[in-house]
N, C-alpha and C positions, 0 to 999 in steps of 0.2 A: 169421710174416711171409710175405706172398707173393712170387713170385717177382718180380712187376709192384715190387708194395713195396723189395722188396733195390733193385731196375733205378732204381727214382726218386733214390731213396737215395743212391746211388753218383753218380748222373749231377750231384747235387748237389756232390760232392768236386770240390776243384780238380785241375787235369790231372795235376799232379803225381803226389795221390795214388791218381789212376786207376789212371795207368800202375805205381804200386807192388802197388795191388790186382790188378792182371792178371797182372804177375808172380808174384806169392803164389798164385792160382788157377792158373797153366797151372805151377807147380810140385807146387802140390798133386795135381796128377794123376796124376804120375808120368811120369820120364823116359823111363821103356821106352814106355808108351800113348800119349804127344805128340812127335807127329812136329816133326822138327827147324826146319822151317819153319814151325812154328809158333813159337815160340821167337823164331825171326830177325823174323816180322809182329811180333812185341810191341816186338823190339828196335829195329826200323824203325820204329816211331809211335813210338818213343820218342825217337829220332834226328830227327823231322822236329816232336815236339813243344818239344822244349827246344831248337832250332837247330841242332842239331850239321849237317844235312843239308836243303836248302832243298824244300819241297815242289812240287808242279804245281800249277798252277791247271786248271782244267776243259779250256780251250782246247791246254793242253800235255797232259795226260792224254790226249784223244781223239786227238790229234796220234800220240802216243807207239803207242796201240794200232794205227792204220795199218799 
């Protein structure tokens, strides 16, 4: 299977079980080689996918970078 093939594949799965597969992969890596903000991005779409944390829209995003 290609890599294009894995990428479709996944994009199929509900959010849910993205965000469990992305866990599983940036563990698989290994904690010494994955830097800890990486970790915390997973943990943040994780936060802003099931609610716990309200997202930006586009217009708040550009805002924010200012």
């Amino acid at each position: 299977m290609s890599t294009q093939e894995i990428a479709e594949a996944v994009m199929a799965l509900s959010e849910k079980e993205r965000l469990e597969l992305a866990r599983r992969i940036v563990a698989s890596i290994g904690s010494e080689d994955v830097p800890a903000r990486v970790a915390d991005a997973v943990r943040g779409i994780e936060d802003v996918v099931t609610g716990r944390v309200a997202g930006l829209n586009e217009s708040q995003f550009r805002d924010a970078l200012k």
